[in-house]
TORZAGU-406045 format. One record per residue (C-alpha): residue in three letters; z, y, x. Coordinates in steps of 0.05 Angstrom, whole numbers, always signed. Layout:
N
+---------+--------+--------+--------+
| residuo |     pz |     py |     px |
+---------+--------+--------+--------+
|     ALA |      Z |      Y |      X |
...
+---------+--------+--------+--------+
//
This chain:
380
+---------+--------+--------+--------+
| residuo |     pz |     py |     px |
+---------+--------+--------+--------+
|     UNK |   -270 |  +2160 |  +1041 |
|     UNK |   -246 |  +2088 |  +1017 |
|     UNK |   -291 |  +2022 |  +1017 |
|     UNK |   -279 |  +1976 |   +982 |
|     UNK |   -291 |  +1899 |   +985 |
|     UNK |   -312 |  +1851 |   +935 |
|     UNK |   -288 |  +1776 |   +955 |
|     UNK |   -302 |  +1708 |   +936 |
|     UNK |   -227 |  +1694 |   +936 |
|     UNK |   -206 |  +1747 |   +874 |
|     UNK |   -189 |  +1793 |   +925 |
|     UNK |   -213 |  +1864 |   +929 |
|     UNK |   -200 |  +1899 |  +1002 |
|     UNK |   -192 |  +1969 |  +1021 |
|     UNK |   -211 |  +2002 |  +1083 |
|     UNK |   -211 |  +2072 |  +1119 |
|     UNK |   -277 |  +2075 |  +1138 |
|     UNK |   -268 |  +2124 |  +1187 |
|     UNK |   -218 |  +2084 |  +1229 |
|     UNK |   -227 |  +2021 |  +1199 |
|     UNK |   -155 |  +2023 |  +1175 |
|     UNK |   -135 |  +1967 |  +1123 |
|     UNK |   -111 |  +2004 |  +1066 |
|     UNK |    -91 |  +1948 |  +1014 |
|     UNK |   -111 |  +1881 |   +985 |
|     UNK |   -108 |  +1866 |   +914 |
|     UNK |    -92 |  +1798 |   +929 |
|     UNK |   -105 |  +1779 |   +850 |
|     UNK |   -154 |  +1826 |   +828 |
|     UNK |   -184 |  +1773 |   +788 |
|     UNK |   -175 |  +1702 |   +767 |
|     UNK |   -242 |  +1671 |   +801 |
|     UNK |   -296 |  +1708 |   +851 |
|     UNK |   -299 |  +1787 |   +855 |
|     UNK |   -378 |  +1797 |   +855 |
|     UNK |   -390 |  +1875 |   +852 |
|     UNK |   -358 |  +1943 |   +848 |
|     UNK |   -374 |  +2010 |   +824 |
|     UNK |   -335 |  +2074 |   +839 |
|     UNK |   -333 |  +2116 |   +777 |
|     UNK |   -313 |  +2181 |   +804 |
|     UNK |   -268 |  +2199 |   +869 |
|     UNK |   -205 |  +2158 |   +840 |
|     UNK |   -233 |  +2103 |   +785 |
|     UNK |   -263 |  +2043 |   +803 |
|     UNK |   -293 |  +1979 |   +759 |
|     UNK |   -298 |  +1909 |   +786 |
|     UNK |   -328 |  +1851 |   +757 |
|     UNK |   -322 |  +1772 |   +761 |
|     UNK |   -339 |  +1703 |   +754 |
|     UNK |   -283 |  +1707 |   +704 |
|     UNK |   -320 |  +1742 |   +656 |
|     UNK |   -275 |  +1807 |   +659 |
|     UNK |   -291 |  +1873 |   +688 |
|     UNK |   -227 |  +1912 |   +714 |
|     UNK |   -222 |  +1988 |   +717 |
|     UNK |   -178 |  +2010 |   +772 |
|     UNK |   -145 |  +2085 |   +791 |
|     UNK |   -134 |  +2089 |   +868 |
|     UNK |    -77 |  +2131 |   +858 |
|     UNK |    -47 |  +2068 |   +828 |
|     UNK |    -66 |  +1999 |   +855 |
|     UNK |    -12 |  +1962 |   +839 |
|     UNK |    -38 |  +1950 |   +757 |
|     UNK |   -104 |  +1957 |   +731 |
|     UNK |   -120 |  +2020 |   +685 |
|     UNK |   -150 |  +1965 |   +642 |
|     UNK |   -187 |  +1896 |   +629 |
|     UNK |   -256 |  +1893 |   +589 |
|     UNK |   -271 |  +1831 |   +555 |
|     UNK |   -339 |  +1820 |   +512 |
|     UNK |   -381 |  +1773 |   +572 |
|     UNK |   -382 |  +1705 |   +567 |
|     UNK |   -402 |  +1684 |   +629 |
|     UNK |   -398 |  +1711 |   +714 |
|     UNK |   -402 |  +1793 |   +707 |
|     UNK |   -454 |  +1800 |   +764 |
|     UNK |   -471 |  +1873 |   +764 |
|     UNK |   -434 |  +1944 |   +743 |
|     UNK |   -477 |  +2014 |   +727 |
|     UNK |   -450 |  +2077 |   +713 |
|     UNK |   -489 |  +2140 |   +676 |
|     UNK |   -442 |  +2198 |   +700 |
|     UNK |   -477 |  +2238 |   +638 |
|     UNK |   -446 |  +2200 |   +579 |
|     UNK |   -393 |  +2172 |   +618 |
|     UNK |   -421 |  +2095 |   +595 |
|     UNK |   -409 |  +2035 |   +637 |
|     UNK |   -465 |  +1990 |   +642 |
|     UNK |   -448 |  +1918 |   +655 |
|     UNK |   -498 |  +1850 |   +655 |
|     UNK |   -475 |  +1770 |   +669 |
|     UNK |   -505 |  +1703 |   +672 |
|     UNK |   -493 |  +1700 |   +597 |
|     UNK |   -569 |  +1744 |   +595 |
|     UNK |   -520 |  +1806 |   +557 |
|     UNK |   -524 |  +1873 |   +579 |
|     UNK |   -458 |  +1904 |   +547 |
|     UNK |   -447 |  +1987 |   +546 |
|     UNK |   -375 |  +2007 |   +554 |
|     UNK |   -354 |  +2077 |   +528 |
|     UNK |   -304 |  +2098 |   +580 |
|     UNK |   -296 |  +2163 |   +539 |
|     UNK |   -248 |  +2121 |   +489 |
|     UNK |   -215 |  +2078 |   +533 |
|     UNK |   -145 |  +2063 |   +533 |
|     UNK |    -88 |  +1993 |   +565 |
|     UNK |   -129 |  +1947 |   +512 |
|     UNK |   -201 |  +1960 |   +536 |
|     UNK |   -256 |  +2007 |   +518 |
|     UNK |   -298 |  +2004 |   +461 |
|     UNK |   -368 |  +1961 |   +461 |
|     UNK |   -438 |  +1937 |   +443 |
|     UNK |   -479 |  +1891 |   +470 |
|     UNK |   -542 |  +1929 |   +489 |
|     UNK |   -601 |  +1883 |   +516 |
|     UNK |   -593 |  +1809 |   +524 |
|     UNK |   -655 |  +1762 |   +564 |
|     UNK |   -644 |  +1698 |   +592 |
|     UNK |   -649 |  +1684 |   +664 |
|     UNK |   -617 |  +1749 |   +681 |
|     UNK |   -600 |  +1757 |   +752 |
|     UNK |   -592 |  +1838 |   +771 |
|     UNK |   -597 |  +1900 |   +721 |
|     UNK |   -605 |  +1973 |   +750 |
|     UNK |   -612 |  +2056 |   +724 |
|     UNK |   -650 |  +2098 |   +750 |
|     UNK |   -619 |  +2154 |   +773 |
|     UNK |   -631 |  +2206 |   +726 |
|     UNK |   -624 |  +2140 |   +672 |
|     UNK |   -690 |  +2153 |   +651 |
|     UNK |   -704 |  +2072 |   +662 |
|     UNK |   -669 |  +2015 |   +668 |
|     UNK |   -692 |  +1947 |   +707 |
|     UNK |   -677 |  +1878 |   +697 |
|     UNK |   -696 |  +1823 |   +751 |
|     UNK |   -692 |  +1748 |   +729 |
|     UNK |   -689 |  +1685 |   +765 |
|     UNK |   -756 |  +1665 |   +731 |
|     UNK |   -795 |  +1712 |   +774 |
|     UNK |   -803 |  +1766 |   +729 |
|     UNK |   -783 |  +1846 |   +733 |
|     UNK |   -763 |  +1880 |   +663 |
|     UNK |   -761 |  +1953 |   +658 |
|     UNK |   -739 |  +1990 |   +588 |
|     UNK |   -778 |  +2059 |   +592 |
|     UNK |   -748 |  +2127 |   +558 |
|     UNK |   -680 |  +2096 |   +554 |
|     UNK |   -622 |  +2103 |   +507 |
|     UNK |   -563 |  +2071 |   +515 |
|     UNK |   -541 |  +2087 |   +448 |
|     UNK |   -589 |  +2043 |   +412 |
|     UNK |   -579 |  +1970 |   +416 |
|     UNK |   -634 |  +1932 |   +422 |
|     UNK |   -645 |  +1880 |   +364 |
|     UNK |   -703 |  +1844 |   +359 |
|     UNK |   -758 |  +1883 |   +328 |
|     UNK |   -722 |  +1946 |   +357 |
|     UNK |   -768 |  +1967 |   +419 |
|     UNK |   -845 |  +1952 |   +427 |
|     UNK |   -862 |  +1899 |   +468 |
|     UNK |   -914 |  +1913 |   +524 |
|     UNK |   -963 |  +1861 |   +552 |
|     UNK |   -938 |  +1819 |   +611 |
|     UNK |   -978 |  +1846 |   +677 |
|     UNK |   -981 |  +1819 |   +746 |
|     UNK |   -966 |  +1874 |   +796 |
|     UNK |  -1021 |  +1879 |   +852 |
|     UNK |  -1025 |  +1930 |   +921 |
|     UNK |  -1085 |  +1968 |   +891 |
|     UNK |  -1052 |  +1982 |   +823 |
|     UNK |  -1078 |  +1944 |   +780 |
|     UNK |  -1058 |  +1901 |   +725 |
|     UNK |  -1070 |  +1829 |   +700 |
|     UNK |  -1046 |  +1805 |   +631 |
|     UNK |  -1008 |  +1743 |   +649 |
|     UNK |  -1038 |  +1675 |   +621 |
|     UNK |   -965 |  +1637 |   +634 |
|     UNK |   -953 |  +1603 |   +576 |
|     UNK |   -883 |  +1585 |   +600 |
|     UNK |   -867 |  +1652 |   +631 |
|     UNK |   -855 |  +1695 |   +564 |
|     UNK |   -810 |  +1642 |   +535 |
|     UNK |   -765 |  +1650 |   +588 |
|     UNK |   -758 |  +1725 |   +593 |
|     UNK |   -727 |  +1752 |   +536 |
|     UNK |   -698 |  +1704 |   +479 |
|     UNK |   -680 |  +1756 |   +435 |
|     UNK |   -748 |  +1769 |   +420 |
|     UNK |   -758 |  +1691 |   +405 |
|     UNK |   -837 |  +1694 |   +418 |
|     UNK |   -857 |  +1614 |   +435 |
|     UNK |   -898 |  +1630 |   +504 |
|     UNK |   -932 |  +1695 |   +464 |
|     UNK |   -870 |  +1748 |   +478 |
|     UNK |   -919 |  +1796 |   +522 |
|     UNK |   -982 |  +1793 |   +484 |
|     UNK |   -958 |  +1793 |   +410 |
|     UNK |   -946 |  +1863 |   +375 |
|     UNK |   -921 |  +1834 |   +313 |
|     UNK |   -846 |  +1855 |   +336 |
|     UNK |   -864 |  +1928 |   +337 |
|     UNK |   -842 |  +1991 |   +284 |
|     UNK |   -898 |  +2011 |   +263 |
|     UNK |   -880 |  +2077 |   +287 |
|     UNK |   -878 |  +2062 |   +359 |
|     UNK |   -961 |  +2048 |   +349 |
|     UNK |   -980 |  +2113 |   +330 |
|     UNK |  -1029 |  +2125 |   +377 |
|     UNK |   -998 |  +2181 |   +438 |
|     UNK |   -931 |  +2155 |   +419 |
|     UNK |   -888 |  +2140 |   +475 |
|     UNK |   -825 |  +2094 |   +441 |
|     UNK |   -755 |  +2102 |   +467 |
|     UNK |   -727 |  +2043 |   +501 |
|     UNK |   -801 |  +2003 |   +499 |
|     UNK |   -799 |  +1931 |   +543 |
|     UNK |   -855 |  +1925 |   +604 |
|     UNK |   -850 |  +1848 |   +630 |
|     UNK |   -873 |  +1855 |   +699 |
|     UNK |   -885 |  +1786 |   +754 |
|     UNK |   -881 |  +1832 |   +816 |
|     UNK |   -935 |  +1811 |   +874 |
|     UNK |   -904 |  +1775 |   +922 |
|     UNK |   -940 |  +1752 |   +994 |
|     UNK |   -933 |  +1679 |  +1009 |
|     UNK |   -913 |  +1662 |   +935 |
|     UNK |   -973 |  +1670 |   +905 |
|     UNK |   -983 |  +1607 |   +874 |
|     UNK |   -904 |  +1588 |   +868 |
|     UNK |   -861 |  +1617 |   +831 |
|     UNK |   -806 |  +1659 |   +854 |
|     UNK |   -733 |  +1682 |   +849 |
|     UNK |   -711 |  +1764 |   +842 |
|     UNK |   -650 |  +1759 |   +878 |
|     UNK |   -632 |  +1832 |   +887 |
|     UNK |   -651 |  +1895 |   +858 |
|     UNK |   -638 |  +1959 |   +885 |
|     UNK |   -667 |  +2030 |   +865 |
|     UNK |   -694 |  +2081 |   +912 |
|     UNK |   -641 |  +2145 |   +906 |
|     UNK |   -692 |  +2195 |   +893 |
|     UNK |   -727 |  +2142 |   +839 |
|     UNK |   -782 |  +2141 |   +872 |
|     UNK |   -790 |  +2070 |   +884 |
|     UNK |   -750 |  +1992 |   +866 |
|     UNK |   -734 |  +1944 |   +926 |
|     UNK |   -733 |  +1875 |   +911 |
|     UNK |   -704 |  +1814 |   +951 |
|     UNK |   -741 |  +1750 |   +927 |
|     UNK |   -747 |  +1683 |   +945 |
|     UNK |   -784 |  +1625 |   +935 |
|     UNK |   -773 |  +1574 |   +878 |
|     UNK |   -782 |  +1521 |   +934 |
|     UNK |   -721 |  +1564 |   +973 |
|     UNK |   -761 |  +1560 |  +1037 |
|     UNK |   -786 |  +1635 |  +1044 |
|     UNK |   -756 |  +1702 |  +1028 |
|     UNK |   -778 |  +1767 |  +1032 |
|     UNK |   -765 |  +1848 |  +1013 |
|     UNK |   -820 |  +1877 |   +980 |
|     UNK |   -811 |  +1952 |   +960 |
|     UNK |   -849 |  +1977 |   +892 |
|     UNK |   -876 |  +2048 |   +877 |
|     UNK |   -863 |  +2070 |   +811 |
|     UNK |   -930 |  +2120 |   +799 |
|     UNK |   -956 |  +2156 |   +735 |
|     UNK |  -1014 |  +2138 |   +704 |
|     UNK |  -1065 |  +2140 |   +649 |
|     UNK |  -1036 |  +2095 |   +586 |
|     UNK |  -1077 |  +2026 |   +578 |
|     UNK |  -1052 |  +2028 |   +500 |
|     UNK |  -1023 |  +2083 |   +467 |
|     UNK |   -960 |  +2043 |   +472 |
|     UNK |   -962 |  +2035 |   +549 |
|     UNK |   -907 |  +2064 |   +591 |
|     UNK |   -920 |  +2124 |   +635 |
|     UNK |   -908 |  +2093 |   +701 |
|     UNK |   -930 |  +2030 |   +727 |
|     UNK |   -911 |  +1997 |   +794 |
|     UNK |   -951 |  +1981 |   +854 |
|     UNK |   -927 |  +1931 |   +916 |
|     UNK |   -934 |  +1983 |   +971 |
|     UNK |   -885 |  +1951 |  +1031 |
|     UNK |   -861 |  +1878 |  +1046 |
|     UNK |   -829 |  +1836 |  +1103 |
|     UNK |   -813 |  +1774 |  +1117 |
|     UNK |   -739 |  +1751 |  +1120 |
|     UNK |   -695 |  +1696 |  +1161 |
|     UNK |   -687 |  +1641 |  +1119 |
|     UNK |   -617 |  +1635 |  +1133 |
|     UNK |   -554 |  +1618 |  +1080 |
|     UNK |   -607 |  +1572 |  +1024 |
|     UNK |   -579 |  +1594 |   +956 |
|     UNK |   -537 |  +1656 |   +968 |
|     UNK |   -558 |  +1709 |   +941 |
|     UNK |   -567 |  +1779 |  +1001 |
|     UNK |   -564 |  +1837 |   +975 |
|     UNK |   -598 |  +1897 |  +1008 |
|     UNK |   -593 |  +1976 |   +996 |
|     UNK |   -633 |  +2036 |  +1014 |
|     UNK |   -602 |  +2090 |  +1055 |
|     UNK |   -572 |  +2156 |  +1019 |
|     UNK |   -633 |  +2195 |  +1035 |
|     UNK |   -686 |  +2136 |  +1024 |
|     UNK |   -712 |  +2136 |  +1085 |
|     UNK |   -691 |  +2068 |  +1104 |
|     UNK |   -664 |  +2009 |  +1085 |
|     UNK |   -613 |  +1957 |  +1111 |
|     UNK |   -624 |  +1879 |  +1093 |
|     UNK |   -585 |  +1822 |  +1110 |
|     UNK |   -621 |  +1776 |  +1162 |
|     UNK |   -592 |  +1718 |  +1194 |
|     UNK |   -525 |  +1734 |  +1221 |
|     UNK |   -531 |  +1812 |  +1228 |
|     UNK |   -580 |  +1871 |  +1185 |
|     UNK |   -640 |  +1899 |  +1202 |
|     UNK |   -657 |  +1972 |  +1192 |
|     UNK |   -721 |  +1974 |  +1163 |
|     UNK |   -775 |  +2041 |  +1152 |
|     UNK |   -831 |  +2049 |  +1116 |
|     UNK |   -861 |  +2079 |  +1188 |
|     UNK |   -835 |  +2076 |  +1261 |
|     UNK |   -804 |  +2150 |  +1247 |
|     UNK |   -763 |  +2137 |  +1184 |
|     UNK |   -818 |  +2185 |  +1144 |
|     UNK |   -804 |  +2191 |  +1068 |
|     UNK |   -840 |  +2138 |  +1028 |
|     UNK |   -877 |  +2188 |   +989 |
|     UNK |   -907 |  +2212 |  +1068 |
|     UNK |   -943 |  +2145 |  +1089 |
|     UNK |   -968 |  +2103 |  +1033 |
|     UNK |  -1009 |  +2059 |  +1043 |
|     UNK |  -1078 |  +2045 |  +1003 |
|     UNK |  -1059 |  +1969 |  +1012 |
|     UNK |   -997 |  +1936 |  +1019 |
|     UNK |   -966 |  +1951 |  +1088 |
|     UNK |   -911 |  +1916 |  +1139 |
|     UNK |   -849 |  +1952 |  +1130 |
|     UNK |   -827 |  +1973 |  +1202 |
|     UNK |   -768 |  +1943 |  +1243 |
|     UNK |   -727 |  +2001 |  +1266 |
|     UNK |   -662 |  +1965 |  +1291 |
|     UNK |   -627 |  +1898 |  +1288 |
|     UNK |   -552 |  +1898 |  +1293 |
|     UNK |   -521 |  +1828 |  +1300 |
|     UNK |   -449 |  +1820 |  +1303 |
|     UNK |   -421 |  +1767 |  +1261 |
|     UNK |   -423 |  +1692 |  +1270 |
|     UNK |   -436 |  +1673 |  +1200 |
|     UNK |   -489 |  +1692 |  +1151 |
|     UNK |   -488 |  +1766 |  +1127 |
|     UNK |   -501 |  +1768 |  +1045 |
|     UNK |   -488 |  +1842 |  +1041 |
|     UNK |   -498 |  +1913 |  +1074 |
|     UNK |   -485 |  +1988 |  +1044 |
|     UNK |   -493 |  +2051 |  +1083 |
|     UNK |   -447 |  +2106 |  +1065 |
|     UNK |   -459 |  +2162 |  +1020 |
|     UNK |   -432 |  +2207 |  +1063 |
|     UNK |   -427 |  +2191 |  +1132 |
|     UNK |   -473 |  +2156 |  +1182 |
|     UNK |   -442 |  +2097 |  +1180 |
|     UNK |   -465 |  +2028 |  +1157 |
|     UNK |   -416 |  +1957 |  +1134 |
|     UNK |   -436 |  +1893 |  +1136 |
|     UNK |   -398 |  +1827 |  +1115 |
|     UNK |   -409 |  +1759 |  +1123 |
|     UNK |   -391 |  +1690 |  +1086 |
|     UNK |   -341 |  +1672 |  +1127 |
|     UNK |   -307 |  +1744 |  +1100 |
|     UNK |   -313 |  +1786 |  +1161 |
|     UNK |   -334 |  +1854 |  +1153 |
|     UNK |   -367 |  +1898 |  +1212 |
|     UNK |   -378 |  +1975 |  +1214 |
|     UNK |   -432 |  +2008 |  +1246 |
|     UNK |   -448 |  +2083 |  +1268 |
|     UNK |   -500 |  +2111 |  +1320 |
|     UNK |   -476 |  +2133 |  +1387 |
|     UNK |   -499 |  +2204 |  +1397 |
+---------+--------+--------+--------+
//
């Protein structure tokens, strides 16, 4: 019923979606740029910033925040919420992954720990049942923490660390060779170019053999067509609402090509008895508009995962894994297929860096870096 804006400006805006009715602007929401928000339940929100705050707001109230959260030390890029255990899951340039326990929170803050902390660290995600969380990096590679509990910080020699693999469209898996690639993907571990391939960080416990460890670290360098021999950028990061799947939004190290690749997350036999269950497997992809160099697009599936919206050029296109919107799980591919073009919707005369549908009604938004924001909804 309310959407809510996120501007570069430390503004927040609030629409009527319905009739596109301005509702209110926190004109000060922030002290530098808003970059995400994350409704907690049908009043609270949280919004986070390049000031290193996240702010938890009450709709009922806008005209104070409910409170201010202070433990990153650099631009809060990304806000996830378990609605379980009531913990706010936050991650910032600084490489920290911080848990927030909303249960305890009161005008000063809520109480919290840092969780997880990599360098590079560009988006972090939950599954949604929390069973796994995901961690892209501007070095190119994917990190996914398997059986996860967010009530164990991770320390280093906390959680087993699994072989770094190179993702392929049949499945398979390649232990990575990049000497420089390790180094840069989780400092916490402080492995010099070995992180992936040396056990010596693991409990003993976790390598009893049929042993599946809680919280254990898979270092993934997701396939990407065209980039094969460059190195590439995870820009966005975006989970499929049924689980089933990860969509991605990468781009070149060179900056000159971009495309959305969507991953399959499928159960398999374990390689090593401390392998995770599930594995992924590059199973769509497209090309994108190399429009807007350096900003960062971010893309989103639709509320029944059928299809998904990207930012291209100065409008979206409405992608599907077929011509007929079929689930995922109903057409894949034994090789790595085209994701279809379904519609393009171009309405803005600047370059669109995000696009959500709504949760509830068939309507999409779209806004722009000039600050312009466009609804859309099918004529019937």
């Amino acid at each position: 019923s309310v959407l809510t804006v996120a501007c570069e400006q430390t503004e927040v805006l609030l629409f009527d979606p319905i009739s596109s009715e301005h509702i209110k602007t926190l004109s000060e929401a922030h002290e530098d740029c808003v970059n995400n928000i994350r409704f907690l339940d049908n009043r609270l929100f949280a919004t986070c910033s390049d000031d290193t705050t996240i702010a938890l707001w009450d709709l009922r109230k806008l005209n104070t925040k409910v409170c201010t959260l202070h433990g990153h030390t650099s631009w809060v890029k990304n806000i996830e919420f378990d609605t379980n255990t009531r913990l706010l899951v936050t991650s910032g340039f600084d490489g920290n992954v911080i848990i927030w326990d909303t249960n305890r929170c009161t005008e000063d803050g809520c109480p919290h720990k840092k969780f997880f902390h990599t360098r590079f660290l560009m988006r972090m995600r939950l599954m949604p049942d929390c069973s796994k969380m995901l961690i892209s990096t501007s070095s190119g590679y994917l990190l996914i923490l398997h059986d996860l509990d967010l009530n164990k910080s991770l320390e280093v020699g906390n959680y087993p660390i699994l072989r770094a693999r190179t993702t392929s469209s049949s499945g398979e898996y390649m232990t990575s060779t990049s000497s420089s690639g390790p180094q840069g993907v989780c400092s916490s571990c402080h492995c010099n170019g070995s992180l992936p391939l040396s056990e010596k960080y693991m409990s003993r416990s976790s390598q009893r053999e049929g042993v599946s460890p809680q919280n254990s670290l898979e270092v993934l360098t997701p396939e990407v067509p065209g980039n094969r021999d460059r190195g590439n950028c995870i820009t966005s990061l975006q989970i499929h609402p049924k689980g089933w799947a990860t969509l991605l939004r990468c781009s070149s190290n060179t900056d000159d090509q971009e495309w959305t690749c969507v991953y399959e997350f499928q159960e398999g036999a374990l390689v090593r008895p401390v392998s995770p269950r599930c594995s992924l497997r590059l199973t769509h992809c497209i090309e994108e508009a190399n429009v807007g160099r350096g900003y960062i697009k971010e893309l989103c599936f639709s509320p029944d995962g059928r299809m998904i919206s990207s930012p291209h050029g100065y409008g979206i296109r409405l992608l599907g894994f077929d011509t007929q919107c079929s689930e995922i799980v109903d057409c894949l591919p034994k090789e790595a297929g085209p994701l279809q073009e379904i519609r393009s919707l171009y309405s803005h005369k600047d370059v669109v860096l995000t696009t959500k549908f709504s949760p509830t009604h068939c309507q999409i938004a779209s806004g722009c870096l000039s600050g312009r924001v466009s609804l859309y909804q099918p004529k019937f």
